[in-house]
C-alpha angles and dihedrals in degrees: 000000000000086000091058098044082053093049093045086047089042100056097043095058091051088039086054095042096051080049088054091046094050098046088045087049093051099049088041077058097050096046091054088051092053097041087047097058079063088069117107084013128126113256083235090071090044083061098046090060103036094024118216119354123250086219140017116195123186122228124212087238093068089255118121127212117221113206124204119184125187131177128217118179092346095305117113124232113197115183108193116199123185116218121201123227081258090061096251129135106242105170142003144209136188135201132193095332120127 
């Protein structure tokens, strides 16, 4: 009886993982969909959809990355884009924002 209990416990905590993983890849893959549609863009239409950034590095390569963070329950999304010395998004990354 106590087996069965375990197996029954057992299965409804992977079944609910692999829930949690689906629905992570999905918004990971939604992000990435959103952030793409930036590349080959101006810089001037990346800040008129995420506004001014929280942070600006400079590159050795004359590029500038323009870095964007954002919180939601406690848990910080940054969103990284690199700018080329045209003023043209080259490249993206995301972190912990779904």
């Amino acid at each position: 009886m106590k087996f069965i209990f375990f197996l029954i416990i057992a299965s409804t905590f992977l079944i609910g993982c692999k829930t949690i993983n689906q629905k992570v890849d999905k918004a990971s893959q939604n992000e990435q969909l959103k952030l793409s549609k930036f590349l080959q863009k101006s810089e001037t239409e990346l800040k008129i959809e995420f506004g001014k950034p929280d942070k600006i590095e400079k590159t050795d390569n004359r590029s500038i990355i323009l870095i964007y963070y954002e919180s939601k329950f406690k848990i910080r999304c940054e969103r990284r884009f690199t700018i080329n010395s045209l003023g043209v998004v080259k490249a993206f990354s995301s972190k912990n924002c779904f």
